[in-house]
PAFI-720806 format. One line per 8 residues: number of its first residue (from 0); their letters; for each residue x, y, z of C-alpha. Coordinates in steps of 0.1 Angstrom, whole numbers, plus 5000, padded with zeros to 4 digits. Layout:
NUM	A	X:Y:Z; ...
This chain:
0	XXXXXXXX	7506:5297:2947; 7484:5307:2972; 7469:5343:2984; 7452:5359:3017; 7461:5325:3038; 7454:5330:3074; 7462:5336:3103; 7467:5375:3088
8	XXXXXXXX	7500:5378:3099; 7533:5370:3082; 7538:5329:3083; 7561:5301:3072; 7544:5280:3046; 7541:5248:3026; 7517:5222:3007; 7518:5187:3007
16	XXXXXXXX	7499:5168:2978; 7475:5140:2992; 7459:5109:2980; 7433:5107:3002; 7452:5110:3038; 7482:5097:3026; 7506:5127:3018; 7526:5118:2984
24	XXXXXXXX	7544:5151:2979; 7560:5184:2997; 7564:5216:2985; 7598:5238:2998; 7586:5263:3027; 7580:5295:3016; 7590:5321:3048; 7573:5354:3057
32	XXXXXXXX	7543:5355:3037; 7508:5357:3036; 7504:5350:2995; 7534:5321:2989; 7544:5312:2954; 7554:5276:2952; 7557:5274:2916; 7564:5239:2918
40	XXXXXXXX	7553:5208:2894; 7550:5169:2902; 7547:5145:2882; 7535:5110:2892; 7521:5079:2881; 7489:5067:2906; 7498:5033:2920; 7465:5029:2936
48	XXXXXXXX	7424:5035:2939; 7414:5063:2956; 7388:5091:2961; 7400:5123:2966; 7433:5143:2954; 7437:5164:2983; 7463:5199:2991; 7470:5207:3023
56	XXXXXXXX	7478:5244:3038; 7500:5241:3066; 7515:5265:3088; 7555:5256:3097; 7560:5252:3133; 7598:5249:3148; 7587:5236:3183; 7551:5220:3174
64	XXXXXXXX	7534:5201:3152; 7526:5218:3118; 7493:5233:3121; 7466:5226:3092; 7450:5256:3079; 7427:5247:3049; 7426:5220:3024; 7416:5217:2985
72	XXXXXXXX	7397:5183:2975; 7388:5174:2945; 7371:5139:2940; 7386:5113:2918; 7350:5122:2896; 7358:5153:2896; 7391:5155:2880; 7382:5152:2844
80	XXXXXXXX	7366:5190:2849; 7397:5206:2860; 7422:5192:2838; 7445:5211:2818; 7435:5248:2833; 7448:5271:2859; 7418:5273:2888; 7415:5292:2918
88	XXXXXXXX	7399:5269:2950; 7388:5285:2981; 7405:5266:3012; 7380:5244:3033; 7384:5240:3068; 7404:5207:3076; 7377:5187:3098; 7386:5151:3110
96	XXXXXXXX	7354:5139:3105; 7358:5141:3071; 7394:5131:3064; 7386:5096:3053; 7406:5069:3036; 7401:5027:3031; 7372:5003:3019; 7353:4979:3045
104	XXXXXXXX	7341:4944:3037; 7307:4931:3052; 7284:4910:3051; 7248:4916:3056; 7217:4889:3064; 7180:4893:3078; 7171:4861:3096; 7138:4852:3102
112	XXXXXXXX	7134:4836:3141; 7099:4820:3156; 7101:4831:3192; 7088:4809:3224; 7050:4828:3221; 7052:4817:3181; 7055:4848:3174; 7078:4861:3143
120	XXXXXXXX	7107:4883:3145; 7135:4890:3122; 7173:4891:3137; 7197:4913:3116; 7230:4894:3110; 7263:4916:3104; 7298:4898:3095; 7328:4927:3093
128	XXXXXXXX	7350:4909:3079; 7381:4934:3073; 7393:4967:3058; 7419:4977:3037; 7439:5011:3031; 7433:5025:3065; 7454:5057:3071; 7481:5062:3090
136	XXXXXXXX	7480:5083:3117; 7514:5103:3128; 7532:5079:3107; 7525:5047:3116; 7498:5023:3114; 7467:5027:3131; 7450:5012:3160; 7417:4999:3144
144	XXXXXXXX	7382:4990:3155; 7348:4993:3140; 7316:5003:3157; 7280:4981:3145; 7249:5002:3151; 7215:4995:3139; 7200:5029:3138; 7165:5036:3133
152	XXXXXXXX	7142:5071:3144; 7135:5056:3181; 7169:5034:3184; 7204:5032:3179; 7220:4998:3192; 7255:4995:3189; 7283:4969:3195; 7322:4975:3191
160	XXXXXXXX	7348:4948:3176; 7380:4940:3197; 7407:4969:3187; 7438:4957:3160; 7474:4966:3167; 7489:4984:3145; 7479:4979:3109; 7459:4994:3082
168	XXXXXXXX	7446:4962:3066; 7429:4948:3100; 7413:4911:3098; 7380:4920:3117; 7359:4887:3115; 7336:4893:3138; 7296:4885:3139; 7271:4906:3156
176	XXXXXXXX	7234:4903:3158; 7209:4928:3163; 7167:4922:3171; 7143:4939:3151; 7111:4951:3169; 7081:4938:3151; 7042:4942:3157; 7026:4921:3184
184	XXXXXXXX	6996:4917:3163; 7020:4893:3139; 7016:4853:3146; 7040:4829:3127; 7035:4831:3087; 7051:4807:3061; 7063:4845:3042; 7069:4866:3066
192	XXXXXXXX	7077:4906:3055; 7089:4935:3070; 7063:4965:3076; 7074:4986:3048; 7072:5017:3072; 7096:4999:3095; 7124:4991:3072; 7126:5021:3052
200	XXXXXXXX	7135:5038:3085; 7163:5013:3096; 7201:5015:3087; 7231:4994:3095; 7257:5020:3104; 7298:5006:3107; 7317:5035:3118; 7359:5029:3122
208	XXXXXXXX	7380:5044:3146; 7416:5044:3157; 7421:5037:3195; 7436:5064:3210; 7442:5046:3243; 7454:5079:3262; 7441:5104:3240; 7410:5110:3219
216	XXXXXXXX	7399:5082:3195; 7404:5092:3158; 7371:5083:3135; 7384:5066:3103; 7348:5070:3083; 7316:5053:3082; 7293:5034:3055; 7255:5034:3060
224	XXXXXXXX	7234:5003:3046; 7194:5007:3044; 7183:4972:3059; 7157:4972:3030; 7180:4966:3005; 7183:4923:3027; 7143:4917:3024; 7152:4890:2997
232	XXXXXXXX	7185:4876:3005; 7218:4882:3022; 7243:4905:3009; 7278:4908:3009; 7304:4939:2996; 7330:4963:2998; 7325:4996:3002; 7344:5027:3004
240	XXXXXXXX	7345:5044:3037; 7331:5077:3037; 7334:5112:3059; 7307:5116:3080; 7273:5139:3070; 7282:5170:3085; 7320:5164:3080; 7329:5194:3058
248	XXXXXXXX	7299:5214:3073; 7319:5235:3100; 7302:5266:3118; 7331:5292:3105; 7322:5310:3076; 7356:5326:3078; 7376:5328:3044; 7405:5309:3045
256	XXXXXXXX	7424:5322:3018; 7426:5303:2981; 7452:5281:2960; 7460:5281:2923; 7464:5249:2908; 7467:5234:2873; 7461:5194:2872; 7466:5176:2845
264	XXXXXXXX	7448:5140:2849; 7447:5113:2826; 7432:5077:2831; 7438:5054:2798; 7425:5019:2800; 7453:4999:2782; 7445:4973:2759; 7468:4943:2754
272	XXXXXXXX	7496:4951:2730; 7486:4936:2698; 7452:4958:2700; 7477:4987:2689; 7491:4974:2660; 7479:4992:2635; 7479:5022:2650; 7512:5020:2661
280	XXXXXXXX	7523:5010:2629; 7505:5040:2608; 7525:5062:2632; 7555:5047:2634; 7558:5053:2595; 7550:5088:2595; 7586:5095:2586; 7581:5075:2554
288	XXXXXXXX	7550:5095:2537; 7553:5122:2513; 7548:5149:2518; 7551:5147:2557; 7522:5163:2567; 7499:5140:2554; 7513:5111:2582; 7492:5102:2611
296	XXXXXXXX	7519:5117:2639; 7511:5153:2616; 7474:5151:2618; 7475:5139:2652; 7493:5175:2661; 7472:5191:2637; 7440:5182:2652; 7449:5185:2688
304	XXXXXXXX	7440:5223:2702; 7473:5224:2725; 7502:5207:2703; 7518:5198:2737; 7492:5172:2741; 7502:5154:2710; 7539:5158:2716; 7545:5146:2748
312	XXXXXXXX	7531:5106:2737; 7537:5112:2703; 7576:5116:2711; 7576:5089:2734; 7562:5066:2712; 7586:5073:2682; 7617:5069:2709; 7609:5038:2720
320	XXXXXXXX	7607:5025:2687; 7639:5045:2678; 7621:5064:2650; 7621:5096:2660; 7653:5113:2645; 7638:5109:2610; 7604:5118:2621; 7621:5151:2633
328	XXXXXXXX	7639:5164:2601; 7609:5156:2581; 7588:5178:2604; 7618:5205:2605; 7626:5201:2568; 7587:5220:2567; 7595:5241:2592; 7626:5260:2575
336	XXXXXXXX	7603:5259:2541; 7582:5291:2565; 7612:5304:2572; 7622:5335:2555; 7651:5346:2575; 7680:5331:2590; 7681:5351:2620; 7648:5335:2628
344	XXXXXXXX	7649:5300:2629; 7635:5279:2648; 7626:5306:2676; 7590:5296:2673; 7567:5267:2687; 7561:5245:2657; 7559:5206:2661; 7592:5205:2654
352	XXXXXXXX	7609:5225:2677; 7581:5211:2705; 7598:5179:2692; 7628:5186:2703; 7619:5202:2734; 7605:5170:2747; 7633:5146:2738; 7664:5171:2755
360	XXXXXXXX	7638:5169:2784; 7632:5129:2786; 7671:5120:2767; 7690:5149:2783; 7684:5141:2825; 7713:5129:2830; 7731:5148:2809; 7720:5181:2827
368	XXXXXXXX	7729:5164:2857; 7763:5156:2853; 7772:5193:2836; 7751:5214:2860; 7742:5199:2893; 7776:5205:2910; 7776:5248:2902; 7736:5251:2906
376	XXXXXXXX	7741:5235:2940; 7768:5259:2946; 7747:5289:2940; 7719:5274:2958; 7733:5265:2991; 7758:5292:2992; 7747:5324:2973; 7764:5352:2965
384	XXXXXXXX	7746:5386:2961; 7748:5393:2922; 7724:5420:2915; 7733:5445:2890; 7702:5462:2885; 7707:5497:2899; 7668:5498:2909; 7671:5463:2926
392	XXXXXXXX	7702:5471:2948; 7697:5468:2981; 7714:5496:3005; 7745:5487:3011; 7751:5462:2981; 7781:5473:2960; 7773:5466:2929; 7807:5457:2913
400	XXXXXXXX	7812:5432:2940; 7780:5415:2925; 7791:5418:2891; 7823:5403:2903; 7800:5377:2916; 7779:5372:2888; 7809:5371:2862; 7821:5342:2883
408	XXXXXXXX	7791:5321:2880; 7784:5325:2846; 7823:5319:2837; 7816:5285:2855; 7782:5272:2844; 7800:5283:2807; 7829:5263:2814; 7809:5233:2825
416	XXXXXXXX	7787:5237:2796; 7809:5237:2770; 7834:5209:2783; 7804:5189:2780; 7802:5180:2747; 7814:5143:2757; 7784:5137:2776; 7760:5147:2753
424	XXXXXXXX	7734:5116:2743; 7739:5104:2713; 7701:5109:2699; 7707:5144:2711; 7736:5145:2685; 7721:5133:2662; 7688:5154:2658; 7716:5185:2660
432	XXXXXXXX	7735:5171:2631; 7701:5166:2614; 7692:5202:2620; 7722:5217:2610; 7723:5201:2576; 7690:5211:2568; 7698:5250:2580; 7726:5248:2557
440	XXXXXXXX	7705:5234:2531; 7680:5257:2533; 7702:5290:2535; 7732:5280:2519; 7747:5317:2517; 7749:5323:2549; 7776:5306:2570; 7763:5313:2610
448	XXXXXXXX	7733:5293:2603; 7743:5257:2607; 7756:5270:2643; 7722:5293:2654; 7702:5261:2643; 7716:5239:2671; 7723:5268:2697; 7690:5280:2694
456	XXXXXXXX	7679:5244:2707; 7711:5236:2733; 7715:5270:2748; 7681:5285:2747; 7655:5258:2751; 7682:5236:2772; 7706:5246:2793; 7693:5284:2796
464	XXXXXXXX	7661:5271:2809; 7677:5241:2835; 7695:5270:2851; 7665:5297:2857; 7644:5264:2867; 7664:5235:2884; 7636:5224:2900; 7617:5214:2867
472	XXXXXXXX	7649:5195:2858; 7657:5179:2894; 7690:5197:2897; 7673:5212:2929; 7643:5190:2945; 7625:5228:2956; 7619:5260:2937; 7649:5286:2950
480	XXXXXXXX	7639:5311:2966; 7637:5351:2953; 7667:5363:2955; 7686:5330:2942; 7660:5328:2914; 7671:5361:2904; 7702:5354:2904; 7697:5322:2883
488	XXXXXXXX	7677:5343:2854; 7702:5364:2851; 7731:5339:2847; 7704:5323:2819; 7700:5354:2802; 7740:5355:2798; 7741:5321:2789; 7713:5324:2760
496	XXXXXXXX	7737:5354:2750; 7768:5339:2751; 7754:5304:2729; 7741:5323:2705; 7760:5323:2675; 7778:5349:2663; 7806:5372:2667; 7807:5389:2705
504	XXXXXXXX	7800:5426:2688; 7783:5456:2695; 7757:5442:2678; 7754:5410:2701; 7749:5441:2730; 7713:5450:2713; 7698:5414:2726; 7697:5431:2759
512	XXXXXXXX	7667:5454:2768; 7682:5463:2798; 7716:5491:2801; 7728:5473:2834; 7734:5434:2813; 7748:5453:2782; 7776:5470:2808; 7778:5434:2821
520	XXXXXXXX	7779:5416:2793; 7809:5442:2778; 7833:5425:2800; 7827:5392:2780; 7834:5402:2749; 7870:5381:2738; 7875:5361:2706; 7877:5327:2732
528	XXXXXXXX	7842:5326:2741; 7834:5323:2702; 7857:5299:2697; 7848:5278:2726; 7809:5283:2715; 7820:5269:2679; 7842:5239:2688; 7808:5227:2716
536	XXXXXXXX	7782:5233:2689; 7806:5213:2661; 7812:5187:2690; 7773:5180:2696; 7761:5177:2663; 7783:5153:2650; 7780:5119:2641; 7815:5110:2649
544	XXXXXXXX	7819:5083:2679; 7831:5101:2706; 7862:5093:2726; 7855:5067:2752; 7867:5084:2784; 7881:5053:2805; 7856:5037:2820; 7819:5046:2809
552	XXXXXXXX	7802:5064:2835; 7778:5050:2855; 7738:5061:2847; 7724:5079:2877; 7687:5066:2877; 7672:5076:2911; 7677:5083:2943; 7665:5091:2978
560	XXXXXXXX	7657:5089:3016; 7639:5054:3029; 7640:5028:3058; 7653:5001:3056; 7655:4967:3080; 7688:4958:3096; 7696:4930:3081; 7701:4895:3101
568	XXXXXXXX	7677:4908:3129; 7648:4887:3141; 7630:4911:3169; 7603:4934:3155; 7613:4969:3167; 7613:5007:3158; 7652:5001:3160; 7653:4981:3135
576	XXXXXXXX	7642:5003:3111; 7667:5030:3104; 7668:5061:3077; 7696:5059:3050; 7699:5075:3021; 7692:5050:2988; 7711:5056:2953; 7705:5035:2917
584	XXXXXXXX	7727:5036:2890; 7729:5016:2864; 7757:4998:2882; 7749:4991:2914; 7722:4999:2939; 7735:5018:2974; 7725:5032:3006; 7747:5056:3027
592	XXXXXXXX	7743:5072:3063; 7736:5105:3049; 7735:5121:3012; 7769:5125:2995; 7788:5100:3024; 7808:5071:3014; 7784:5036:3008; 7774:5015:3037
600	XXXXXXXX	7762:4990:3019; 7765:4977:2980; 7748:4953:2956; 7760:4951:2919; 7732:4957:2898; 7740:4924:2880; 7734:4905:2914; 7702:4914:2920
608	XXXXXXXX	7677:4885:2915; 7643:4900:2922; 7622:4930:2934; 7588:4928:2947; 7564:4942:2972; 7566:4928:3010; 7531:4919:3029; 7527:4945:3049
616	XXXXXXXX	7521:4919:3079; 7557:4914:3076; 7566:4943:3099; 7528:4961:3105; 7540:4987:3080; 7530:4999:3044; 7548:5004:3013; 7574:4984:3017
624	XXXXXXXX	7594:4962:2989; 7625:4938:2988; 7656:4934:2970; 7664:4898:2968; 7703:4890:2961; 7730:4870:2969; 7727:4873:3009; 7695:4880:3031
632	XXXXXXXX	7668:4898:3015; 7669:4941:3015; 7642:4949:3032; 7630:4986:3024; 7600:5013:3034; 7594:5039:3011; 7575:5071:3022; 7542:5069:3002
640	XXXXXXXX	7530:5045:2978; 7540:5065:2943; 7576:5061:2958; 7572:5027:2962; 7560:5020:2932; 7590:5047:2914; 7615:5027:2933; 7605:4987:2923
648	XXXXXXXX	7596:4996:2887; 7633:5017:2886; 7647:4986:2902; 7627:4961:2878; 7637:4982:2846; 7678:4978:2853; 7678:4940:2865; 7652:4929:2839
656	XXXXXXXX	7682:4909:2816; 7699:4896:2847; 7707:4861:2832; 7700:4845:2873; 7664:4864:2880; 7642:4845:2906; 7608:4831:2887; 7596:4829:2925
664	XXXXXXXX	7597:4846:2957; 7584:4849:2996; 7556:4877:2994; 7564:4880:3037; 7593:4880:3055; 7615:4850:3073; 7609:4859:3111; 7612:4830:3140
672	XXXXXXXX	7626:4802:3120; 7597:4804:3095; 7586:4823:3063; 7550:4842:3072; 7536:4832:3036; 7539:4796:3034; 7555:4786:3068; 7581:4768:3053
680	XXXXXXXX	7610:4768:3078; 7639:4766:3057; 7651:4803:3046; 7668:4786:3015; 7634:4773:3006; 7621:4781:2972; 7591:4812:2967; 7557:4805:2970
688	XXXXXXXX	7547:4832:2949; 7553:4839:2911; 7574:4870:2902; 7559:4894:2887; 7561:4904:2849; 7591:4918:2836; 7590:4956:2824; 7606:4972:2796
696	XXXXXXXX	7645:4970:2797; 7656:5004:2796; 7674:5019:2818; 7673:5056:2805; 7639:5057:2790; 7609:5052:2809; 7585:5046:2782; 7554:5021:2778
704	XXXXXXXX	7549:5020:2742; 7514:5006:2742; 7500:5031:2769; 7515:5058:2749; 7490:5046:2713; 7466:5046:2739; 7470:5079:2750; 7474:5092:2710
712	XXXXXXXX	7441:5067:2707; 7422:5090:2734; 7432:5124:2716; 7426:5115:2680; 7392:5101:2696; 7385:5133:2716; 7389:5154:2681; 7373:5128:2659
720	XXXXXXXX	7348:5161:2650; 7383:5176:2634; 7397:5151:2618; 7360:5151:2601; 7364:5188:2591; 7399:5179:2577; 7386:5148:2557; 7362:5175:2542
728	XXXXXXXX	7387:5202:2537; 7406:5175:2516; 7376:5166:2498; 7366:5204:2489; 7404:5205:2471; 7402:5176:2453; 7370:5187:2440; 7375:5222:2430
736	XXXXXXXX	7418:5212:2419; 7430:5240:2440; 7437:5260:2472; 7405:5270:2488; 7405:5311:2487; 7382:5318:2515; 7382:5316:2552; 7365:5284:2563
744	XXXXXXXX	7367:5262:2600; 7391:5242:2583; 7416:5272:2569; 7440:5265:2596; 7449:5232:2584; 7486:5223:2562; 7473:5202:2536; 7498:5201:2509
752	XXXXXXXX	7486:5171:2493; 7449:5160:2495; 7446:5130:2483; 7475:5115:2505; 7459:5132:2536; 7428:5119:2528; 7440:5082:2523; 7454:5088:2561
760	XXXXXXXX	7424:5101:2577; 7402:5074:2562; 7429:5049:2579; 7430:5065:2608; 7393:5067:2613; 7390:5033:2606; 7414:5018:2630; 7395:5045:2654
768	XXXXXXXX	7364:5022:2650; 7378:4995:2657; 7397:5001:2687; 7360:5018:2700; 7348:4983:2696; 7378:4967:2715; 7371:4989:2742; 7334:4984:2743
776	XXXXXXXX	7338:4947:2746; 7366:4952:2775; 7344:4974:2792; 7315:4949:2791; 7343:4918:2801; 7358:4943:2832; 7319:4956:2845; 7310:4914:2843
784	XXXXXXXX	7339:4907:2862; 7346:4931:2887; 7313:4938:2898; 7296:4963:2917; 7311:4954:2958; 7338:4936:2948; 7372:4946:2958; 7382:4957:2928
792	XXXXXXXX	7349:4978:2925; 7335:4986:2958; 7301:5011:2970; 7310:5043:2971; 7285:5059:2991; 7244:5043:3001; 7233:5012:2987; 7199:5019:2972
């Protein structure tokens, strides 16, 4: 959210999410306001380098462009102190000189001439060569061309390349030479230097604009070079275009307002898979070991100070290798040992019921989508007033009209709900069965138990929460807005009544705090809803093979607005490029006119022969990838680069066990008789370019197994000083042959058997070491490699 924005009058709203100038995400517009809540998340994998993550402030305009108030910045460097906490940044003033994005190669070389008099100068050689990344400006690519100065205290001579039509990755190669005054008192010398006053004053200065032709030229950034650094030799490299000096330095001291943001940022270098194998293995068998909290996946939650931070990989992991069901009831099986009442289970945040949290999240997408999207985008786009509260009425509301209302909503998100038993996963079933058995197990007397064990998971932690926050879920792709959030919570808070098991009583009427939602909820009371409660919770956690409806539904995986080429055409045009409306299942990939119309066109999933990225000197335009099948290539622009990247890996992941996949393919496009790559003039001619690598085949679970050990490899490394404290807390039992009976660092540990959690930690520490080492010698291989000015690596800032 954000507070005290200006101007100070009431304003439309909204923040995009930036890496560096190129805008990767949107927030919904918040109307009227001066302090908007946005309350919205994003989660995205970085497909790219880049400097800054940037949010934009802008201020909605009907009839003009969207005016810019203030921005947030944080560089790349800079991430690693932010992460994982809720800060507060003051808005900067959103100056162009500093809005800078690209790298520039060049090459740098101080000549030494003998002039007519035999005299001896030095000639100052500069090859820009080209840049990559540029920006786009109002959409589209830019107009490029650099500036060459040599700038000194008492000079600044400067030359200008020939201006590129539009692209971002322009091929300068151009040569400019520049002379540099020397003393007349010097004759010609066999070593020749530079006065050392002189050089330490000079600076090659390549400044990139956009041609504005009728308007203003944009500046793209600048890099400075000191020409002392080229006494010895020439010198080539890339470098990262930066914002100019005084960028960020405006005159106004006015405040701006501020934003709230929490980041979360990781960077994991990932090791080739058989680095993990012992890792992975000791986790992977944490199911096995007795008791259960002396396995590595315990520790690892034991040792981490948020237990979110060890679920989230930790549950990925065990689904990928399809342990995670067992892992679950031995983790719940302790649990219920805690638990003294029946009426309590599982209502707290233990490992296990963060377990399960995170698997109805990654398992249960669909799932939620096919139950609830139709009805939440019914009282999205058409709400009803439903306010009950007698302090919340509006004048003029009646408020048994609303109840009317809200009865009506929450009879149909019920229905949905519990007529979806068929379409719940089956892993989803069977951690429920799981559960329930062990409830029963563990309170054998009482017979609600084995019900309020999977209800307190599928109504309260699942659907309960997908209705008060769609967004979170992608049922809705915004956060509503106030009054249909309010009416969401309270359709959730009937919902979490109505799943929870037992008998629709006077006693089920205490839950509520409020007097208005127990006179609402009295309407409900009938022996049905019971009933119909029972039969969905003995539905979903059972083992049984449901009934195959028909056909199998189709897997929706993704969808979304893009461009894409008209097929067949040969002219480069705007025209050509038209906006459609893309959808993947795990059928067959679509586009449409607009969402929810009838197909234009169709390609069976099991047609598809290759994805890969298109050259952006195809059509001059960026993030752009094709879908080779049967007939002409799909030619298709994506928005940003993380959708690009979404959409090919979604697209790789369902067609990776097509038996007819491509092994090559045309990086560029087939214009004027002629493919761009390899000029080969046939269009039925064979790729010049190998495919990429296939990607995990699964269709529902977007999981890397190997950068998930990596992640649990980082957080077991990060808290290597616990799992020290723990080795010694085992230690100090097994010595003294009992509980320890006095508060120490380590009292907040479960160690239930010593000597087993002891064997773990030493195993665990071990394979720590040598991973460490694996990643030392990468590091060393990767910093030899890719050095300092190479593409891969380039300047950020002066060379010194």
């Amino acid at each position: 959210d954000a507070k005290h924005l200006v101007p100070n009058k009431m304003r439309d709203f909204f923040c995009t999410i930036n890496l560096d100038q190129e805008e990767v995400f949107r927030t919904q517009v918040v109307e009227k306001s001066l302090s908007p809540y946005f309350g919205e998340e994003f989660y995205f994998e970085i497909p790219r380098t880049f400097q800054w993550l940037s949010f934009y402030i802008y201020d909605k305009s009907v009839l003009q462009k969207d005016l810019r108030i203030g921005k947030v910045s944080i560089k790349k460097e800079d991430l690693c102190n932010y992460t994982g906490k809720e800060n507060w940044f003051m808005l900067q003033p959103v100056d162009s000189n500093s809005e800078v994005q690209g790298k520039v190669h060049l090459e740098l070389k101080l000549n030494e001439l003998i002039t007519d008099n035999g005299s001896v100068c030095q000639q100052l050689v500069v090859h820009i060569k080209e840049c990559h990344g540029l920006p786009l400006i109002n959409g589209q690519n830019c107009d490029p061309y650099a500036t060459v100065s040599l700038v000194g205290p008492s000079r600044n001579d400067q030359k200008k390349t020939k201006v590129k039509k539009k692209t971002s990755n322009p091929q300068f190669n151009e040569t400019f030479y520049f002379e540099v005054t020397r003393s007349s008192s010097y004759t010609k010398k066999s070593q020749f230097q530079v006065e050392e006053e002189d050089i330490e004053k000079l600076e090659v200065r390549v400044d990139l604009w956009n041609n504005g032709n009728l308007v203003q030229d944009v500046f793209l950034g600048e890099i400075k070079v000191p020409v002392k650094v080229l006494r010895n030799d020439s010198f080539q490299a890339w470098y990262l275009l930066q914002p100019r000096e005084n960028g960020n330095k405006s005159s106004k001291t006015d405040d701006l307002g501020s934003l709230r943001l929490n980041i979360c940022y990781t960077e994991d270098c990932v090791l080739p898979s058989e680095y993990y194998t012992s890792l992975r293995n000791l986790l992977l068998k944490s199911s096995d070991v007795q008791p259960i909290s002396a396995s590595a996946a315990y520790i690892l939650s034991e040792v981490c100070r948020d237990k979110y931070d060890a679920v989230l990989p930790l549950v990925r992991l065990l689904l990928h290798h399809h342990k995670l069901v067992p892992f679950v009831a031995a983790v719940a099986e302790l649990d219920l040992k805690d638990t003294q009442e029946a009426n309590t289970i599982f209502r707290g945040n233990s490992l296990a019921t963060r377990c399960v949290d995170e698997m109805m999240k990654i398992v249960g997408k669909h799932y939620l989508k096919v139950t609830l999207k139709p009805v939440i985008d019914e009282i999205c786009e058409s709400p009803k007033p439903c306010e009950i509260d007698p302090i919340k009425l509006r004048e003029g509301d009646n408020v048994e009209i609303n109840m009317e209302n809200l009865r009506y909503y929450v009879d149909k998100v019920f229905r949905e709900i519990v007529r979806s038993s068929i379409s719940c996963p089956t892993l989803m079933c069977d951690v429920f069965y799981s559960l329930r058995h062990l409830a029963a197990k563990r309170f054998p007397n009482d017979p609600h138990v084995q019900y309020s064990a999977v209800s307190s998971f599928v109504f309260l932690r699942f659907f309960a929460v997908a209705v008060v926050s769609p967004h979170t879920f992608h049922l809705r792709p915004h956060h509503p807005d106030a009054q249909t959030s309010r009416t969401l919570t309270l359709i959730s808070k009937a919902i979490q009544t109505l799943g929870s098991w037992g008998s629709l009583t006077k006693s089920k009427l205490s839950s509520f705090k409020e007097t208005f939602m127990c006179e609402f909820f009295k309407t409900f009371q009938e022996e049905n809803f019971t009933e119909s409660v029972k039969k969905f919770l003995d539905d979903v956690s059972s083992t049984e093979s449901k009934e195959p409806s028909g056909v199998s539904e189709p897997v929706h995986l993704k969808e979304g607005e893009m461009y894409k080429r008209a097929q067949g055409r040969t002219r480069i045009g705007k025209k050509n490029f038209k906006k459609r409306w893309f959808c993947l299942t795990s059928r067959e990939f679509t586009y449409h006119k607009q969402q929810d119309k009838e197909p234009i066109f169709t390609i069976p999933i099991k047609n598809i022969l290759a994805v890969e990225k298109l050259d952006e000197s195809s059509f001059n335009k960026k993030n752009m990838f094709q879908v080779l099948h049967g007939e002409k290539p799909l030619y298709i622009q994506a928005n940003n680069c993380v959708e690009a990247s979404e959409w090919i890996e979604a697209l790789c992941r369902v067609t990776r066990c097509n038996q007819k996949r491509l092994s090559f393919y045309h990086p560029s496009a087939f214009l004027n008789g002629s493919w761009l790559c390899c000029k080969a003039t046939a269009e039925s001619s064979e790729g010049c370019a190998r495919c990429t690598a296939d990607v995990p085949a699964d269709t529902q679970i977007e999981i890397d197994g190997d950068r998930e050990t990596e992640r649990i490899y980082s957080l077991f490394t990060i808290n290597r000083s616990k799992l020290q404290k723990l080795e010694e807390a085992c230690g100090s039992i097994a010595v003294y042959q009992g509980p320890r009976k006095e508060p120490d660092d380590y009292s907040n540990f479960t160690i239930e058997d010593s000597v087993a959690t002891f064997h773990t930690l030493q195993q665990i520490i071990d394979i720590l070491e040598k991973l460490s080492e694996s990643h030392e010698k990468y590091q060393k291989k990767r910093s030899s490699s890719a050095k300092y000015g190479s593409e891969e690596n380039p300047i950020v800032g002066k060379v010194s």
